[in-house]
N, C-alpha and C positions, 0 to 999 in steps of 0.2 A: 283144791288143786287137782288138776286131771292128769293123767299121768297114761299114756297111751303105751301100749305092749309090744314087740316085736312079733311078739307068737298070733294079737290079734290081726296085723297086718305085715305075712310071713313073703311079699312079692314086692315090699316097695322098695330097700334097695335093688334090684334088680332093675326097675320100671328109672329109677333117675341114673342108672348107667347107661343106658340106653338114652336118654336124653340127652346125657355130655357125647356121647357118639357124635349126631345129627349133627351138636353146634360145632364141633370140631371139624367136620366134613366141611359145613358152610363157609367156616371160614377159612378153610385150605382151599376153597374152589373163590372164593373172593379174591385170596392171596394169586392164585397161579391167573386170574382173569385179570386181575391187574397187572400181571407179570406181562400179560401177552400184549394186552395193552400198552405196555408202556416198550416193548419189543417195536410192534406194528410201529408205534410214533416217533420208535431213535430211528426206523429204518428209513420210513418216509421223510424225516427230517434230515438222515445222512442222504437219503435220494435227492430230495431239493437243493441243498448245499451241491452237490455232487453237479445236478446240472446248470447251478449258479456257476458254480465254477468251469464249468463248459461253457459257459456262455458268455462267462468276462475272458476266457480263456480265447477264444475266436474271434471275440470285439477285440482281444488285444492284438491277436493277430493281424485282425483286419486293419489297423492303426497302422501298422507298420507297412502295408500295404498302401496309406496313407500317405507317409513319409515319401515310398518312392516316388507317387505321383507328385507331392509338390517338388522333388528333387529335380525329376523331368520336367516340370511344368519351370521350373527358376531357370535349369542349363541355358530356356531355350529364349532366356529376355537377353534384350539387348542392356548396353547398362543406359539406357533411358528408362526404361520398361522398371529396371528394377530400382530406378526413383522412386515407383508410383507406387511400390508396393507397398507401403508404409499402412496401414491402417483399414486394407482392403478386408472383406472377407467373401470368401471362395468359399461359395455350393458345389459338388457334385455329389446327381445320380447317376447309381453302376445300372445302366442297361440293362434290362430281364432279372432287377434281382429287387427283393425288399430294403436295402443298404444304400447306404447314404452318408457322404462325407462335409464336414463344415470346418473350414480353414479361417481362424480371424486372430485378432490380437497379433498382425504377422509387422513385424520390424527389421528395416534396411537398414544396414550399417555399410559406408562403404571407406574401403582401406586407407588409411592412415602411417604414418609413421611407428605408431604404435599400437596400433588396431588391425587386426586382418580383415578384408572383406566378408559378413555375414550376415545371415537371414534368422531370425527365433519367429514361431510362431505357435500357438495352439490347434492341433488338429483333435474333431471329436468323429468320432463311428459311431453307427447307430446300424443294427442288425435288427431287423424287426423279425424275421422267421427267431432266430433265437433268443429274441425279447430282451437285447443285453444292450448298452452302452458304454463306450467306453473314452477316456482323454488321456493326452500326451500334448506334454511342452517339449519338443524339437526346438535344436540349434545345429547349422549348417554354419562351416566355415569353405571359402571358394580355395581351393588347392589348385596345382598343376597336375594336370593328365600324366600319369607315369607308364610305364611302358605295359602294352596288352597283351595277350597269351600269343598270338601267333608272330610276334618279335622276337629271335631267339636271341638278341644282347641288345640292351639300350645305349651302350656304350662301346663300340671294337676298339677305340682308338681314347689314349686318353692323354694326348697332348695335339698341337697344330703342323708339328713337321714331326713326323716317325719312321727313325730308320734304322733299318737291319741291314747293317753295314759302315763300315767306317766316314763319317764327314770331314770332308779336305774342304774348308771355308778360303775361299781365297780373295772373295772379294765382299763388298757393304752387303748386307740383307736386313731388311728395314721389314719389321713384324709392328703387325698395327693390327689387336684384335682384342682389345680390351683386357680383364683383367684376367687373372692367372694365366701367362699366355706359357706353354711349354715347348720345350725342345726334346725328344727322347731318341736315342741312337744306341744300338745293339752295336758297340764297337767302341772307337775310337773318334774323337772329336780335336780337328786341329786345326787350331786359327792359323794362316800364312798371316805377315806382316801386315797386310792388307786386308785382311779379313776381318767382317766385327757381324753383330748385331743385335741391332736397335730393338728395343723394346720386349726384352724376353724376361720371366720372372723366375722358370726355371729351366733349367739347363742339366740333365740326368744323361748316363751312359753308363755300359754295361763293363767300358772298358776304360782306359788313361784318357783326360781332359787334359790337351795343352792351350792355353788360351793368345800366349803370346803375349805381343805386347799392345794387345784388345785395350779399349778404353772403355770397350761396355761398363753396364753396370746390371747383375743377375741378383735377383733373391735369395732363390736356394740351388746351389749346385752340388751333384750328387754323382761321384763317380765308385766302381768298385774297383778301377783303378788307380793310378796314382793323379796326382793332381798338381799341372806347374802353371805359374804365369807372371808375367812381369807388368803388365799391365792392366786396367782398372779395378771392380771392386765388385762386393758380394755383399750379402744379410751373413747368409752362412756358405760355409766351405763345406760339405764332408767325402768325406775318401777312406776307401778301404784299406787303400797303399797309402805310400809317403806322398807327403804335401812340401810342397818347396816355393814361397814367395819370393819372390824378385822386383826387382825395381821401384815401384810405387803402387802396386796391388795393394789392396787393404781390403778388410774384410771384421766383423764385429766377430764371429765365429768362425775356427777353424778347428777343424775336429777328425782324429785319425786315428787309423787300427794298426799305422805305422808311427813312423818319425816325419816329425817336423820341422822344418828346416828356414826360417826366417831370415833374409837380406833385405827386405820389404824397409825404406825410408820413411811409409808412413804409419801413419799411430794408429795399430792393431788393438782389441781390446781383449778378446780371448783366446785359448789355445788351448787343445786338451788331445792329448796322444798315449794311445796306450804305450806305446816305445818311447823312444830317447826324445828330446826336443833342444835345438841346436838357434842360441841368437847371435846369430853371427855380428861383425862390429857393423854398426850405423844402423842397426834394426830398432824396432819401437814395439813395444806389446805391455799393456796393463798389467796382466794374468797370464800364469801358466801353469798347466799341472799333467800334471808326468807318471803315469806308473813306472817308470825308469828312470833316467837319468836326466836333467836339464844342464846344461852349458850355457852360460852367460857371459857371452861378447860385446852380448848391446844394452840399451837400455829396457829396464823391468822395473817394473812396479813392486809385484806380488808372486811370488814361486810356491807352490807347494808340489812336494817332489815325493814316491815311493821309491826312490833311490838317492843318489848323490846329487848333490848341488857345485857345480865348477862356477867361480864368478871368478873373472878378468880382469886385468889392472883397469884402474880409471871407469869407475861403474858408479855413476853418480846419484842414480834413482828410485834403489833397492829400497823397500820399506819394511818387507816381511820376508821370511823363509822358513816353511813348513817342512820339515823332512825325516824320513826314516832312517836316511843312510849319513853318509858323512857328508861334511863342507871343507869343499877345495878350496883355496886362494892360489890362484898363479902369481908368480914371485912377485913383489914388490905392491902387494895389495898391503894397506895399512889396518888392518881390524884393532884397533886401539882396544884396550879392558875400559869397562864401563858397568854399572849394576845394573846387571840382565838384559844386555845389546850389546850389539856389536857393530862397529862404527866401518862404513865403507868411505875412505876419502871425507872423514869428517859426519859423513850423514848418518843417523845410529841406525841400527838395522835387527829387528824383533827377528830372532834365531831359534827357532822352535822343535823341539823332538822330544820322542816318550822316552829317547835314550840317554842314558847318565852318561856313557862313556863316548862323548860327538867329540869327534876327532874337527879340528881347525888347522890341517898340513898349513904349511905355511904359512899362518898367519901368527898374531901377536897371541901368547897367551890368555885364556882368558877364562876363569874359574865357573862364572857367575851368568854361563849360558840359561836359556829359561827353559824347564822340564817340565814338562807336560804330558805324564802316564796317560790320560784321558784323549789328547790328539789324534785324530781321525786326517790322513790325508784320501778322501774319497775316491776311491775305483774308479777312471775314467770307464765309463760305458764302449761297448762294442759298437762302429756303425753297421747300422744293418745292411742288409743285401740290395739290390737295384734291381728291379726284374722288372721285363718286357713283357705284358701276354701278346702275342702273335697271330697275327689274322689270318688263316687257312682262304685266299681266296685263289682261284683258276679261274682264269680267261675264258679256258674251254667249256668252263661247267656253267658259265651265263651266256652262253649263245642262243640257249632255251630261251632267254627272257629280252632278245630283241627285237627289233622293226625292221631291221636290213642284214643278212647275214653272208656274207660274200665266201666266196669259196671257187677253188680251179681245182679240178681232176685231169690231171696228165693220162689219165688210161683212156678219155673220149678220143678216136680219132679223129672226129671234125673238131676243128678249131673252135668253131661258135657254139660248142657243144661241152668247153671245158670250164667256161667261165661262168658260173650263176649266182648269182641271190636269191634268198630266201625271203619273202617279204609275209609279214603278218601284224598283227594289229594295228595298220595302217586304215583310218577313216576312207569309205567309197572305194577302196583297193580291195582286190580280191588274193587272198590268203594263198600262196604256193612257191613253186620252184620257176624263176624267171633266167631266162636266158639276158646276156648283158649283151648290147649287140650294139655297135657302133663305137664313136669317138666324139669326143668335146660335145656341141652345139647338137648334134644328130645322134644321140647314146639316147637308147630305151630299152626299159627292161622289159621284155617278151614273153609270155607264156606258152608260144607256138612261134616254130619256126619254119621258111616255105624257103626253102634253097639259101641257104642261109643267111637269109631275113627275116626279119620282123614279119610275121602273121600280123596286120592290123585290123584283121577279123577277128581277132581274139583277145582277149584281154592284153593289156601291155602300160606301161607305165613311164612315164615323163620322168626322170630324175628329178627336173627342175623344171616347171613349167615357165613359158615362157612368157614374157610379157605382152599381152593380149595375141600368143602365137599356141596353139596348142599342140604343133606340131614341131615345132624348135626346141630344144632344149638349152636357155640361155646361159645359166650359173653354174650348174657344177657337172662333174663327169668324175666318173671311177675310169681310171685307166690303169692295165697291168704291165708295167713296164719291164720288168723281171721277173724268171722264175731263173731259181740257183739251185741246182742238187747238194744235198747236205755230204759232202763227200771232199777227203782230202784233195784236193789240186795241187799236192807238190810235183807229180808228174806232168811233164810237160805235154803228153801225148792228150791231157786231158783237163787243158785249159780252158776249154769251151764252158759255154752254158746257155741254156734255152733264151731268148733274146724276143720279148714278144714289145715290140715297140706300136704306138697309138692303137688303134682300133684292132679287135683282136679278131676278127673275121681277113683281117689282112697282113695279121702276121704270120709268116712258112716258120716253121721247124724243121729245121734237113732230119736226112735220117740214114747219115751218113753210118759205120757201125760205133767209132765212137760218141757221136751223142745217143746214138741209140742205145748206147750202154748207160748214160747218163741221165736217159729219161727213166731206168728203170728204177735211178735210190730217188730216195725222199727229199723233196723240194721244199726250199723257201720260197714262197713268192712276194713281191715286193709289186704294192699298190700306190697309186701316186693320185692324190684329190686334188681336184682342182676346182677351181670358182670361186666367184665372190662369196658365194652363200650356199646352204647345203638344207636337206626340208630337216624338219626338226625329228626327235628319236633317236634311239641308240641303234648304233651300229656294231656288227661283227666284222674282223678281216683276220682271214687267215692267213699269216704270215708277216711281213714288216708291211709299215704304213709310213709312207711321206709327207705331211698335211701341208696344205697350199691354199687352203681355205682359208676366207680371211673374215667371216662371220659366221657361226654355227650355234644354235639352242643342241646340242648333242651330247651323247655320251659317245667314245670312241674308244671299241676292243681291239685291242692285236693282239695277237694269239704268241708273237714273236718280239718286236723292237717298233719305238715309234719316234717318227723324228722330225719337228716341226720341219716344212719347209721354208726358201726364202721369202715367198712373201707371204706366208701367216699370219695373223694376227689376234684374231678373238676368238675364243670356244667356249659357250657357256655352258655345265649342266642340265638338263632340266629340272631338275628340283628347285633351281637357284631363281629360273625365266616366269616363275607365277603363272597362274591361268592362261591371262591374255592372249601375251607372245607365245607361248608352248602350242594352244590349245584352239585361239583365232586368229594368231598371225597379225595380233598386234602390240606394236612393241611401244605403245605410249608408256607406258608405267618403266620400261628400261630406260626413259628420259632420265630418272632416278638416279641411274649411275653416273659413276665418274665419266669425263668425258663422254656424255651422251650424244654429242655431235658426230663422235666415227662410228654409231651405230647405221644399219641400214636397215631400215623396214623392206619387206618384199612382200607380194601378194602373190606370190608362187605357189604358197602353201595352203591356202585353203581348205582342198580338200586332203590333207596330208597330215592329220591329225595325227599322233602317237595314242592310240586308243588306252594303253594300259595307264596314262599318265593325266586323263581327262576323262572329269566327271560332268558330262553336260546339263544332266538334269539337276545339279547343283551351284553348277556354274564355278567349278573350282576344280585346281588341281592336285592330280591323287601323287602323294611324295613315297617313292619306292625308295628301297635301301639301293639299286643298282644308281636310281636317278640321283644320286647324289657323286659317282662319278663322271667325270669329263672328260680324261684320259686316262687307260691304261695297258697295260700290257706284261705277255709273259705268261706262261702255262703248261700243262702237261695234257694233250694228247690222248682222252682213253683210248683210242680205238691202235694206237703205234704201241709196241711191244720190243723190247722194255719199256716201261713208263719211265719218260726224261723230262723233265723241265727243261722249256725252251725258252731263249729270251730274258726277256724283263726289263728292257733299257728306256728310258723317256728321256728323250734327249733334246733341248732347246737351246741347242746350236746355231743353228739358223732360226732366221726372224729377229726384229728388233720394233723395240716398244709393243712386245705381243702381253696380250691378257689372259689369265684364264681364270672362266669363273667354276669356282666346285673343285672337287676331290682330285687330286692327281694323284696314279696308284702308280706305280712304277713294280711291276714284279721284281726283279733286283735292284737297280740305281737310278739316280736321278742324276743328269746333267744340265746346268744352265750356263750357260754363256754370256751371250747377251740380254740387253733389260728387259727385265721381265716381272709380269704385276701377275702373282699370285694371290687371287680370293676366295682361298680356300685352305685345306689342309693339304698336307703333302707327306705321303705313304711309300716306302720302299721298302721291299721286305726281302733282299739277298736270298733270293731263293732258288739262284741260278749257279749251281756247285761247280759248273767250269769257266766262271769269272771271279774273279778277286778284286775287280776295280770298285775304288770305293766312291763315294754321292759327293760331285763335284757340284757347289753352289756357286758361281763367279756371274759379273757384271754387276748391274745396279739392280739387284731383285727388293720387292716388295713383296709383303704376304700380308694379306687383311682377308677378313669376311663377315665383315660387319653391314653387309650392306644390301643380304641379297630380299628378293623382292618374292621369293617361292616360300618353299618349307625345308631350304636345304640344312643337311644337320653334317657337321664336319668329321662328328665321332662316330658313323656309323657307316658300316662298309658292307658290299652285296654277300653277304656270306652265302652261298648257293647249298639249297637241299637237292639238287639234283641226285639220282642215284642213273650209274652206269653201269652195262652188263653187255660184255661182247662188243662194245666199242659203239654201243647204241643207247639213248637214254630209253629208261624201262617206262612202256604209259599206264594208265591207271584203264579203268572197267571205259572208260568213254574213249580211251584211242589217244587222251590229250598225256602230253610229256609232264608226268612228277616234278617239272622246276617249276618251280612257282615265287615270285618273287614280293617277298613279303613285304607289306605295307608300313610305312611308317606314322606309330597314329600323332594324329593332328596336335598340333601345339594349344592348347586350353585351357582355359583354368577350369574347375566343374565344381558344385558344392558337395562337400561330402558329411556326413554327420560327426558329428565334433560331440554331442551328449544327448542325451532324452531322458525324457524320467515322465512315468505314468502320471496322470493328477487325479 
């Protein structure tokens, strides 16, 4: 055995601690190189990820960029086009770019009774700078265009006749305008004997509904006054105040914040009144229910009452009675005892209350009433409120947004110098301040005048062009037949009033000192139209209007009162007239309407386009919120101090068998007379504080508008953004007038996305 010494080899510990150093080094520099390494390769591999994700992240982008182009690309098929779509598949390359889109698996569904109109298809992106692709399964369902940013209400108007101020109905009015057809009046509604009308669903007012003894028949009628009528019938009745049926009204619901009060012969089925409820003898009703009191004269089915129940001798029909309070018998009612009824005239009658102690005045003893601690007789509900929102429109404040703007200044001393129009986005007319210089056949509007005539060196303008006469004016004429000082005339001294009869270059005004006193206050002037036919566009008139025109594509402003004349007859909107007639002066497609044989084509118009109202290079017409009225009137004045409202009356007095197609606005009332065919809506807004007369409807009126042939819309009214400062509208950086008359967008349907989901 050898056995080796420490002392002969005194360094070899030493020499192998130093060895485990080395390895321990090596393998702490292996450890951290692996460390770094494996650092280097999460980082690079959170890098790759990172820019994977940028680059599905942009494909998905771009996908969606996808979508709108097929969205656009579908808007603009006809629905032939979109038969064919079925199984297509659509390439496009983006211009200057590496990207490229591919549309297939694309399917046409088209609407159904229980299918919407839709498109599903697969669209793929492909981004080759970012080396990414990406897919999406899209589904479009086709909706209706809803209203665009520069529309400031879709809606002003949310019935077919609207009036602020009381309806005095005195004669038939016959509404034909499909369904939900409404009536709303800020006031008071009162059928005369004679008064009715046909085809209305609702019937609302802010104040008492009398209906009379109307044979109509309404949906829902809605007063927050009280509510009478002896004649026809309802779905529902409700009223704020007491309700009172008379004669043969009927109605399934009748519901009140007051007392009801029943004489109605025919067979009613509900009633429910927070107050008393009164059946009088010979009445009929299923149900009633009462947070007070009900009295029982006539016949009833079922009463539940939060007070007293009175039933009447000879009550043969009772079947139930719920009640908190007590049950009266008036003398000679027979309530026999019976176990847990009570018999009226034989019939038993279930007598209900959470009370032990029900008192039966009057009637026959009876122990074995039925008690019921758990009986709920239910709170009649409050009817809610009626409320109008109200149109802010001024006559004065759309003079900015017409084609003719007529105007007299009593300060010109020359005569020919007081009367002008304003003419502007008239087709081949030149834009300015026209002098009106003549009468009937020989009236032209002038931009120069040489002794007071016509410059026909200068621009100048035909009213009505003539029939192959370009110097005649055949069809129509503005003539100023009156101006009137807005000034009392109780003094006799100061009877008079300016008197400008035919051509105004030939009417004197004395200037004796009293009218020379009388020229100095504020005038009404009074215009009078004449002609068969008038060029198409809206018109301004400051002060009252006469119309004697007996065919017009127009809108018509007065600033004051407008009053058909005798022989009027047609005035259609433009929104209502379509491209053709508005826009080429042809009126084949008005063949369309009713009686299209009293239409008259004229080739007058030509060049007489209403530029804001035609889009040539489309070949269609543009529907402004003003072009949907046809008549109106009534206004305030910026530039007169105080601010008054003036006017407001539309009055269809004169003329018979007249039509009018579109919006009639009436600033305070409407008056009809004789027959007359309304297609359109019809607007009075009592906003004339020194009139109290309320909107007489009489003769044989019709109201439809179901028919028209434009883009006219009957809920929407010219709300004007004009702003006024010193009795001048304020212009913008280019000189042109802040009014601007905002567009009505197009009626549509468009696809819109309904879901997606990436694939």
């Amino acid at each position: 055995m050898t056995v080796i010494s420490r002392k002969k080899f005194p360094n070899m510990a030493k020499k192998q601690s130093g060895l485990a150093t080395i390895l321990v080094v090596i393998v702490i520099g292996m450890l951290l190189t692996t460390a770094t390494l494996a650092v280097i390769s999460n980082n690079r591999s959170t890098q790759e990820r990172q820019l994977a994700t940028h680059a599905i992240v942009h494909s998905q982008a771009g996908l969606w960029s996808g979508v709108e182009l097929l969205k656009d690309y579908i808007k603009k098929l006809t629905d032939e086009e979109k038969l064919n779509l079925t199984d297509q598949t659509i390439n496009i390359a983006l211009a200057d770019t590496n990207s490229a889109y591919k549309i297939d698996q694309i399917s046409y569904t088209q609407a159904t009774l229980t299918e919407v109109e839709n498109v599903k298809a697969h669209i793929y992106y492909q981004d080759v700078d970012a080396k990414s692709n990406s897919a999406m399964e899209v589904y479009f369902e086709f909706v209706e265009l809803g209203c665009d940013e520069n529309v400031e209400s879709c809606s002003d108007l949310d019935g077919n006749i609207n009036l602020y101020g009381d309806l005095d109905l005195k004669q038939a009015i016959e509404i034909d305008v499909g369904e939900n057809t409404k009536v709303n009046v800020a006031g008071n509604i009162t059928f005369s004997d004679d008064g009715s009308m046909q085809g209305i669903d609702d019937l609302n007012a802010t104040g008492n509904i009398d209906l009379g003894s109307s044979t109509n028949h309404f949906e829902f009628i809605k007063s927050n006054g009280t509510f009478t009528a002896s004649g026809g019938s309802a779905t529902s009745v409700s009223s704020r105040g007491a309700i009172t049926l008379l004669g043969t009204f009927v109605t399934d619901l009748a519901h009140s914040n007051s007392t009801i009060t029943s004489a109605s012969s025919e067979e009613n089925l509900i009633f429910l009144a927070q107050s008393n409820i009164f059946l009088e003898a010979g009445s009929n009703v299923d149900y009633v229910r009462s947070n007070a009191k009900v009295d029982v004269k006539g016949e009833v089915v079922n009463v539940e009452a939060q007070g007293d129940v009175d039933v009447a001798a000879n009550i043969h029909n009772v079947e139930t009675i719920k009640l908190y309070g007590d049950s009266y018998c008036i003398e000679g009612t027979n309530w026999d005892s019976g176990p847990e009824e009570l018999t009226i005239n034989q019939n038993p009658v279930n007598v209900v209350s959470p009370t032990m102690g029900l008192s039966t005045s009057n009637c026959a003893e009876n122990d074995e009433l039925i008690f019921d601690d758990t009986l709920v007789v239910e709170t009649v509900p409050e009817v809610p409120l009626y409320e109008m929102n109200k149109p802010n429109v001024n006559i004065w404040e759309l003079k900015e947004l017409v084609n003719y703007a007529f105007s007299y200044d009593q300060t010109q001393v020359i005569d020919a110098h007081k009367i002008r129009v304003y003419v502007k986005n008239i087709k081949e007319k030149a834009q300015g301040s026209y002098y009106v210089v003549g009468a009937g056949s020989q009236q032209k509007f002038c931009l120069a005048l040489t002794m007071g005539q016509c410059d026909l060196t200068q621009d100048y303008i035909l009213p009505c062009l003539g029939e192959g006469n370009e110097v005649v004016n055949s069809c129509f004429a503005v003539e100023l037949i009156e101006v009137t000082p807005e000034i009392d005339l109780t003094n006799d001294d100061l009877e008079g009033s300016v008197i400008v009869q035919g051509a105004l270059e030939e009417g004197e005004v004395t200037t004796d000192p009293v009218e020379e006193e009388i020229q100095e206050q504020e005038y009404i002037v009074t215009w009078k139209l004449q002609g068969h036919t008038i060029a198409p566009g809206s018109y301004f008139f400051e002060g009252d209007v006469i119309d004697n025109t007996q065919f017009s594509i127009t809108t018509k402003l007065a600033t004051n009162n407008y009053y058909s004349g005798g022989v009027f007859k047609d005035a259609m909107a433009p929104n209502f007239a379509g491209y053709k007639a508005l826009c080429l002066n042809n009126y084949e497609d008005l063949a369309l309407l009713p009686q299209a044989s009293t239409w008259q084509q004229s080739t007058n118009f030509i060049n007489y386009s209403p530029l804001q109202f035609c889009d040539f290079s489309e070949e269609e017409a543009i529907n402004t919120k003003s072009g949907n009225i046809v008549i109106g009137s009534g206004g305030t004045n910026p530039s007169v101090s105080p601010l008054i409202y003036e006017g407001g009356i539309v009055d269809f007095t004169l003329g018979t068998s007249s039509r009018v197609f579109g919006t009639i606005m009436a600033g305070d009332h409407l008056v009809t007379v004789n027959d007359i065919g309304i297609h359109g809506a019809v607007v009075a807004l009592n906003d004339n504080d020194s009139m109290t007369v309320a909107n007489e409807l009489s003769g044989s009126s019709a109201i439809t508008y179901d028919s028209a042939i434009g883009g006219y819309d009957p809920t929407i009214l010219p709300t004007s953004n004009c702003t006024a400062q010193d009795g001048t509208w304020i212009l913008d950086e280019n000189g042109d007038s802040t009014c601007v008359d905002a567009v009505i967008p197009k009626d549509e349907i468009i696809p819109s996305v309904s879901w997606a989901r990436f694939l």
